[in-house]
Every structure is written in C-alpha cells, then in structure tokens.
N, C-alpha and C positions, 0 to 999 in steps of 0.2 A: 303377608309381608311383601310376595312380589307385588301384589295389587295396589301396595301400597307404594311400594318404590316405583313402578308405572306411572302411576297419580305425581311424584313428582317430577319425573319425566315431562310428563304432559303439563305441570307447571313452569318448568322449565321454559319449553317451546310457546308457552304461550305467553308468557310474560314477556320473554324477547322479542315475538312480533307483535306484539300491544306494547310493550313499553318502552322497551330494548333491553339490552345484554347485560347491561350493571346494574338491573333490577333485579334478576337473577340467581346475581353471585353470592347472596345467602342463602337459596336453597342448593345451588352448587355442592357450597358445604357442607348440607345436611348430608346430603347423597355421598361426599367422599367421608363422614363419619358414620353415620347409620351405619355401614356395615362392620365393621370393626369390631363397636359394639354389639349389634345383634352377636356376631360368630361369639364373642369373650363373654357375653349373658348365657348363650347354648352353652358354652365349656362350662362354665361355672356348675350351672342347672344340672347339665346332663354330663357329668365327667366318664360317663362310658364309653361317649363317642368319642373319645381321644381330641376333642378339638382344642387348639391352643393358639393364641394369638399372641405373636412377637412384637411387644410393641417398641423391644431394642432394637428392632432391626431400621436402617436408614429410609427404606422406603417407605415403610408400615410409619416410620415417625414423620415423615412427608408432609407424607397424606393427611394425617392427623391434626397436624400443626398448621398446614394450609385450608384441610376445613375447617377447623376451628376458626382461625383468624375471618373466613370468609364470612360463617354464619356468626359474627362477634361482633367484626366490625363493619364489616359492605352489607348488609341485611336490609338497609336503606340508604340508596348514596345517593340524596338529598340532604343530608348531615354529615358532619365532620366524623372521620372514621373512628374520633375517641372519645366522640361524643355518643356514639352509639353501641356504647359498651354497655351501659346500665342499662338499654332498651334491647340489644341482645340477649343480655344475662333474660331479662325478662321473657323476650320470644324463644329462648331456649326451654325455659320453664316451661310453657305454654307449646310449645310443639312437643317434645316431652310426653308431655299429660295428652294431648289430643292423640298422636303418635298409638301409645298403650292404650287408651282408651278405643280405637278403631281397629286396633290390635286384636284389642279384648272382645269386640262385637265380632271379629269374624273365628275367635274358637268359639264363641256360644253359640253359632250357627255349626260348627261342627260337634257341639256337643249335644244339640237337636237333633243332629244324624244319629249320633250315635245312642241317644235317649229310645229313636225309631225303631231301628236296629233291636233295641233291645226289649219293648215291647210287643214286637213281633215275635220274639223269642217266648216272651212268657206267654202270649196268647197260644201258641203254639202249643206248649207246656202245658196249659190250661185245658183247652178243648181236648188231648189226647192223653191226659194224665187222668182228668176229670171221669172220661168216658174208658178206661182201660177196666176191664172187668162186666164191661156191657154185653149185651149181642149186639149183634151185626149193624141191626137195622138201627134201633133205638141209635146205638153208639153215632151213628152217620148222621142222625138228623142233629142230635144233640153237640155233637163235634162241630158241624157245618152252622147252627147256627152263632155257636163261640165264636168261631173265627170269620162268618161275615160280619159281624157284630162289631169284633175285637178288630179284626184291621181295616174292618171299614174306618171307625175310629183313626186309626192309625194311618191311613192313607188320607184321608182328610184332614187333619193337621198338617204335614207335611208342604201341601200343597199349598193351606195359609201363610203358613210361618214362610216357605220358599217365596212367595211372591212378595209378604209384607216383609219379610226381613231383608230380602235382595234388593225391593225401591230404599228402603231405610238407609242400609250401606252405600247403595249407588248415589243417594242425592246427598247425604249428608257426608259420608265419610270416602270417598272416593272424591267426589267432584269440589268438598273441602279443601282434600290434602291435592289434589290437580290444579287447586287456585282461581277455580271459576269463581264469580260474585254474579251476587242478581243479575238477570236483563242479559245476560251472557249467554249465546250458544255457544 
C-alpha cells in the first residue's frame, strides 16, 4: 500500500509539471480518501487491532467530502464539473478494481515468501526425519543429498519469481498507478 500511495505521489508531481495542477486534483482526492478507507477495511477485517475510524468527526468529514468532491467532479477539468460525475462514478469503479487488484499482486508475492519459508522447512524435516535412525555416515550423505536437492529447488525459484514478479509490479502496477503512458521516462 505504501508502494502504492508513492505511485500516486509520483502522479501527482508528474501531471502537474506535464500538464499542470488541475489535472491532478482527482488524484488529490484519491490520496485524501484512500486512507480512511484502507484504516476502516483494517478495523473491520482485523477488530483485534482496536482500529476505528471517526467519520463523525469534522475533520475526518473534511477530508472525505473534499476528496470525494475532487475525484467526482475535477477528475478532468476539461468538462464541466457536473458533467463529470457519470465519468467519475466510472473512474472510481476502475481505480477501485485496479487499486485491489495491485494490492492483491503484491500479498502473492508475499505469499511466495512465505510458501519459501515453508518449504524450507519440510525439506528440513525431510532430509533429518527421513535419515533419523541411520548411522552416521549413510545418515550424512543421504540428509545432504535432500536438502541440496530440496533447496536448491527452493532457492531457485525464489530468484525467478523475485525478478519476474518485481519487473511485473514495477511496469505494470507501480508506473500504472504513478501515471506514466508509453514514450514516457
């Protein structure tokens, strides 16, 4: 999620010195809603962590009410601000879904960690569960060949999946949600 509020940071800043400032001020909005929601989805999800989001309060209603407005109606001020309500409504739908969607690619790269992680584990298990009851020598060769086997495997994918999945996120869903287009460094 920081990765991702970063990303519109950096669209932010870039649209204003490419197009200028009231290009913008519908990603503005995202950034002062995004968080709100994220913390009130965590409470929900996770009611352990005591988290609770006030949206009685005047400032928390501010905020809310001025990004909305921003990513609703100035999303493209090229158009009349109430004409671009139905095309709002729509780019809210559509950031939304892109949004969780690049959300959802960066826990399956942490769920790859942890799939690692836990492979390591049963080869572990394996090679000295397998060989418990051995002698010495046998035990050693047979243990050693498990686990260069088993995490060589296991260190080898890591390295794919790290490289192919980090260009994947970085062109598609980073330099996405940042608002670069083709031809653009």
């Amino acid at each position: 999620v920081v990765q991702l509020y970063f990303a519109f940071i950096l669209r932010v800043v870039n649209t204003t010195i490419t197009k200028g400032f009231k290009y913008s001020l519908g990603t503005i909005g995202w950034m002062m809603v995004v968080p709100y929601f994220a913390l009130l989805l965590l409470g929900m999800l996770v009611p352990d962590l005591g988290i609770s989001v006030n949206f009685s309060s005047p400032v928390n209603m501010a905020v809310m009410i001025v990004g909305a407005v921003l990513m609703l109606f100035f999303h493209n001020p090229d158009k009349k601000p109430w004409i671009n309500v139905g095309s709002g409504l729509w780019n809210t739908y559509n950031d939304v879904t892109v949004f969780l969607g690049d959300f959802l690619s960066y826990i399956r790269l942490f769920a790859l960690c942890m799939s690692g992680g836990t492979l390591a584990l049963v080869f572990n298990q394996l090679a000295f569960g397998m060989t418990d009851g051995m002698h010495i020598i046998p035990r050693i060769v047979v243990a050693s060949i498990i686990l260069l086997i088993g995490h060589g495997i296991n260190l080898f994918m890591p390295f794919l999946g790290a490289f192919v999945h980090h260009m994947r996120l970085t062109f598609v869903a980073f330099y996405k949600n940042a608002g670069f287009e083709d031809g653009q460094r």
